[in-house]
DRENKEMAR-59675 format. One record per residue (C-alpha): residue in three letters; x, y, z. Coordinates in steps of 0.02 Angstrom, whole numbers, plus 32768, in hexadecimal, padded with zeros to 4 digits. Example, Ala and Ser with C-alpha at 12.3 -4.5 7.8 and 13.67 -1.06 7.14 Angstrom:
{r->ALA | c1->8267 | c2->7F1F | c3->8186} .
{r->SER | c1->82AC | c2->7FCB | c3->8165} .
***
This chain:
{r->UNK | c1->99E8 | c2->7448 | c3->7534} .
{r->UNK | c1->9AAB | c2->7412 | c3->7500} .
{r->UNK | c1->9B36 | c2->7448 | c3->748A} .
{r->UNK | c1->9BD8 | c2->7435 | c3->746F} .
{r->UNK | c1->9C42 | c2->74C0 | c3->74B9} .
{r->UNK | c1->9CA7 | c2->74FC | c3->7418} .
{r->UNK | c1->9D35 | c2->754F | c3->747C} .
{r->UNK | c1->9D2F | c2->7612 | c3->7445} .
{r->UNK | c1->9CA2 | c2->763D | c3->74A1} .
{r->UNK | c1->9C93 | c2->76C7 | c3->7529} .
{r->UNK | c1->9BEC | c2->768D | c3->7561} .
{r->UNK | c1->9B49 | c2->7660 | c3->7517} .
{r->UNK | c1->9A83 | c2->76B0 | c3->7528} .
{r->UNK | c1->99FB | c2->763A | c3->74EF} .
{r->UNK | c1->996D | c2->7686 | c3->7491} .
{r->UNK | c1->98BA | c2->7638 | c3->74AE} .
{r->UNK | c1->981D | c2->7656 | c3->7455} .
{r->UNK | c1->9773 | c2->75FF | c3->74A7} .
{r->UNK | c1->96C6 | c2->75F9 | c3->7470} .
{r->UNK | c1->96B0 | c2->76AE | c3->74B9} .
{r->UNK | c1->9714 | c2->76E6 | c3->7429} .
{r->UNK | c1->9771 | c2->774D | c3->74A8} .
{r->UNK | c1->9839 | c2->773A | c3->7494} .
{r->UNK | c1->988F | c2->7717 | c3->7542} .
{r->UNK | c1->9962 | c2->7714 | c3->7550} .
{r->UNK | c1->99A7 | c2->769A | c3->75C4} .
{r->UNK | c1->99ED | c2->767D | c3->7657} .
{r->UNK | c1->999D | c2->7710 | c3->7693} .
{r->UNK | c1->99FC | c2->77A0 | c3->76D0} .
{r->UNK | c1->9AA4 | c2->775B | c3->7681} .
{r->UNK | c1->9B07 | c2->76F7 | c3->760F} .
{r->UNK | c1->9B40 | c2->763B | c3->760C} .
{r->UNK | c1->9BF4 | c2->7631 | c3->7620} .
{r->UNK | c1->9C60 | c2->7606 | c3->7591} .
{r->UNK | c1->9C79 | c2->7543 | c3->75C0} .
{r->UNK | c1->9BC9 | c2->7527 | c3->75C1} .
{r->UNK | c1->9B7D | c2->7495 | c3->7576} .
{r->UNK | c1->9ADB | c2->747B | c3->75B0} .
{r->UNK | c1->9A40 | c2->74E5 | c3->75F5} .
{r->UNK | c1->9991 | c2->749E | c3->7653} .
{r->UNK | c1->9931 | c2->751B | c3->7635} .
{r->UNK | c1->98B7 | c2->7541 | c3->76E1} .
{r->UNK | c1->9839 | c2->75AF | c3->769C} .
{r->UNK | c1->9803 | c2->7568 | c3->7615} .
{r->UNK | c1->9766 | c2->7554 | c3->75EF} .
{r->UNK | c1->9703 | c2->749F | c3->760F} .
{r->UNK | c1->9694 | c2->7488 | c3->7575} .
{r->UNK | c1->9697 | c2->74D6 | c3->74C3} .
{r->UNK | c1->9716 | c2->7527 | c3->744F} .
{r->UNK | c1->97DE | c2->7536 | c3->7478} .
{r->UNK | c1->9864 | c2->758A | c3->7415} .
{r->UNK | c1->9912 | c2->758F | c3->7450} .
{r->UNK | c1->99AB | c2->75DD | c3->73E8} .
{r->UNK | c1->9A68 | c2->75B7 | c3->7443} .
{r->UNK | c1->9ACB | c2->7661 | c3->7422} .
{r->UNK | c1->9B86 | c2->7661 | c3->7447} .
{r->UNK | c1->9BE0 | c2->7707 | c3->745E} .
{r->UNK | c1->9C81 | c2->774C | c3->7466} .
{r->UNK | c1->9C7B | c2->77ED | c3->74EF} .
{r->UNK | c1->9BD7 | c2->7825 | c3->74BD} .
{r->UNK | c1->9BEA | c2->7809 | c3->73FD} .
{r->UNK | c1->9B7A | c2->7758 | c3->73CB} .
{r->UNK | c1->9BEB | c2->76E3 | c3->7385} .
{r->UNK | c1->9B4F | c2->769F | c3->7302} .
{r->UNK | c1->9ABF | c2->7621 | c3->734F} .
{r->UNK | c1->9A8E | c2->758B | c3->733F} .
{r->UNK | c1->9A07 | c2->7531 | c3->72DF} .
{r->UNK | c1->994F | c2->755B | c3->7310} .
{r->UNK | c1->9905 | c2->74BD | c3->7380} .
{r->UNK | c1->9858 | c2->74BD | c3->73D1} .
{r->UNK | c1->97FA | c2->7436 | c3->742F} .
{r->UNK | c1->9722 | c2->743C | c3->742B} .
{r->UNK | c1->96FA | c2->73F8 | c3->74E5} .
{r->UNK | c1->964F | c2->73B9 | c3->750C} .
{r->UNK | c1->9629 | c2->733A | c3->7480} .
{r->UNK | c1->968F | c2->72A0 | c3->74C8} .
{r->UNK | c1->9627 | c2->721A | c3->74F0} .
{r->UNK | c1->9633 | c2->716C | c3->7540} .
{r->UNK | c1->96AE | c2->7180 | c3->75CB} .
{r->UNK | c1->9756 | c2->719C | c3->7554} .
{r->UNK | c1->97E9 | c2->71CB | c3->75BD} .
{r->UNK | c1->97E1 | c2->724D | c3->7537} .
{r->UNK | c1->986F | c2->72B8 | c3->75A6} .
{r->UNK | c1->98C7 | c2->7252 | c3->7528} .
{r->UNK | c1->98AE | c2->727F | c3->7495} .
{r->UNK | c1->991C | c2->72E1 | c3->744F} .
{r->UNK | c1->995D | c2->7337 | c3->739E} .
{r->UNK | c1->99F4 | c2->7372 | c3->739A} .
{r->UNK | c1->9A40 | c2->73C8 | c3->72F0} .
{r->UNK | c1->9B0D | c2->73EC | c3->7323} .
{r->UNK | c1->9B15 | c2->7488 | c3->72A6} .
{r->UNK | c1->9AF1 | c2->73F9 | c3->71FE} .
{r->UNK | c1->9A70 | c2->73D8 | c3->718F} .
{r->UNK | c1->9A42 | c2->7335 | c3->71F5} .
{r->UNK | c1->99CE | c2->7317 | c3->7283} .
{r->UNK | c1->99FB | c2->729E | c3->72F4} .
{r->UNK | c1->9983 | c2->725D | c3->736D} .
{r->UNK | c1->9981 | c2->71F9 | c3->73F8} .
{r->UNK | c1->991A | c2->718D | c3->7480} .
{r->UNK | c1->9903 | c2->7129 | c3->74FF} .
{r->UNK | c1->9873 | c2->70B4 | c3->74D1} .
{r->UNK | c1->97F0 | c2->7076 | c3->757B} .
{r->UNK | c1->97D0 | c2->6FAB | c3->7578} .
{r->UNK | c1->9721 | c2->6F8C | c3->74FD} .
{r->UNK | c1->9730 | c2->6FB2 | c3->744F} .
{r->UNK | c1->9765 | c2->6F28 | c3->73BE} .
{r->UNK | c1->9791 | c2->6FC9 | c3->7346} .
{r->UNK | c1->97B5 | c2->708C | c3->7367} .
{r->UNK | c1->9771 | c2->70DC | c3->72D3} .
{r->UNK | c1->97D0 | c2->717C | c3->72AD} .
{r->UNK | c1->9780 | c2->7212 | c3->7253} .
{r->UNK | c1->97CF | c2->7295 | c3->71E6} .
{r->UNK | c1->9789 | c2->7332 | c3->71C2} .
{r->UNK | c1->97D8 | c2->73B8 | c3->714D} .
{r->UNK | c1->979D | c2->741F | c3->70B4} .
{r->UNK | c1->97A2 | c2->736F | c3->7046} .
{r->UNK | c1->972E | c2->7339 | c3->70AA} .
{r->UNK | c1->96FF | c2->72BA | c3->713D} .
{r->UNK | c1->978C | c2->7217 | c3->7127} .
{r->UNK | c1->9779 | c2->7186 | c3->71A5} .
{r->UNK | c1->97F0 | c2->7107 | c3->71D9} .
{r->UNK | c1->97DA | c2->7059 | c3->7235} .
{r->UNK | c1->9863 | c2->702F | c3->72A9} .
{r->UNK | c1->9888 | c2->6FA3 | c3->7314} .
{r->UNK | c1->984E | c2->6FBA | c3->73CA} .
{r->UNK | c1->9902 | c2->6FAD | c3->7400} .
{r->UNK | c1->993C | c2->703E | c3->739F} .
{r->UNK | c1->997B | c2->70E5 | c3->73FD} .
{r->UNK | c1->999D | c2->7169 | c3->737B} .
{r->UNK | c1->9996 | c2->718F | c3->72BB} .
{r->UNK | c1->9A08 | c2->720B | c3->725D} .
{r->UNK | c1->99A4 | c2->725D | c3->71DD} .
{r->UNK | c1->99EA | c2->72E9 | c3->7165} .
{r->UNK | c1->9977 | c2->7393 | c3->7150} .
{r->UNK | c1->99AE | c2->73BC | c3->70BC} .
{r->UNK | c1->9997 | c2->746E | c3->70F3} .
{r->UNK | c1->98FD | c2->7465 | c3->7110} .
{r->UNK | c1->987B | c2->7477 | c3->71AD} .
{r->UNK | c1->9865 | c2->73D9 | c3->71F3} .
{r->UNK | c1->97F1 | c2->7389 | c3->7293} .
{r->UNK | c1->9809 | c2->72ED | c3->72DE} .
{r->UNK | c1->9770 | c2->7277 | c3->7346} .
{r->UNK | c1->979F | c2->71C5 | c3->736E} .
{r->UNK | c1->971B | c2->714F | c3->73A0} .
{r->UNK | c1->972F | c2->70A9 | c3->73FE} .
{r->UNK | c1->96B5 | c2->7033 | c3->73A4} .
{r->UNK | c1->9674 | c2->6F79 | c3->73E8} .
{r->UNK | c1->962C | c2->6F3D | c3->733B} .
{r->UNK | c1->95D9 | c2->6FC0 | c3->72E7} .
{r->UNK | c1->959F | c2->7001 | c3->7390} .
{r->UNK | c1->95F3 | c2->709E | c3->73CC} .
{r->UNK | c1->9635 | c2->707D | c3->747F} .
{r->UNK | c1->968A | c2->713E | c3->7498} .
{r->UNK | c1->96C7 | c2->71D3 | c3->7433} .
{r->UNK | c1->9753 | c2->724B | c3->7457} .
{r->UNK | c1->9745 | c2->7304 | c3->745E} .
{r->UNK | c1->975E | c2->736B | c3->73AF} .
{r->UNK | c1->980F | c2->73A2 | c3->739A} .
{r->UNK | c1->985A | c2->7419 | c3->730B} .
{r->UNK | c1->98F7 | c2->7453 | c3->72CC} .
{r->UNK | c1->9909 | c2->74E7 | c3->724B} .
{r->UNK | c1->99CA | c2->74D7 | c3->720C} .
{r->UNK | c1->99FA | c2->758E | c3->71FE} .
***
């Protein structure tokens, strides 16, 4: 995971929440320091549900967090690359997502999923993100590379909760 280091911080603790249900604070045993930007996180877990929440904090005090963003592992199909796929929401109410498409498909087809229901969008095959706004609201993301109407691959779930 990346952010953008906002300058105030002391250090930051990532919280994660997987399938288990059980909550686990990262980097173990310590803090990241304060001019942190980025985190690969070792131990998580290889299929299923993942929850991560970015805390900044001042001493010990937390600063406020960051937006909510999980990933569901385990349903990509086809051979994807989907290590990138990302969402990233940069503390607004958009979601910007981006790629980087294999050779194959004549459309990605990207699919929208919040509480006003499922939206899809055809894109050209050369496309490498798409800036959507949340309005607030829960929102997944699944891209799928398409040859025709064939599906060639899909992408992994990902999810962003603007807090």
């Amino acid at each position: 995971m990346r952010w953008t280091d906002g300058g105030a911080e002391d250090g930051y603790i990532i919280a994660r929440v997987d399938g288990s249900g059980v909550p686990v604070v990262l980097p173990p045993g310590g803090l990241l320091p304060g001019d942190a930007s980025s985190y690969v996180d070792q131990s998580a877990p290889a299929s299923g549900s993942i929850c991560y929440m970015l805390i900044p904090l001042s001493g010990s005090a937390p600063l406020g967090h960051s937006h909510l963003l999980c990933i569901w592992l385990g349903i990509a199909a086809g051979g994807t690359g989907d290590g990138h796929f990302a969402l990233r929401l940069d503390e607004s109410a958009n979601a910007t997502l981006s790629w980087t498409v294999p050779s194959g498909p004549d459309t990605l087809v990207l699919y929208s999923l919040s509480n006003a229901g499922v939206v899809h969008m055809s894109l050209s095959p050369r496309s490498t993100g798409w800036v959507q706004n949340m309005q607030g609201q829960p929102s997944c993301f699944l891209l799928v590379g398409q040859a025709g109407s064939t599906p060639l691959w899909a992408t992994n779930l990902v999810c962003g909760v603007p807090t």
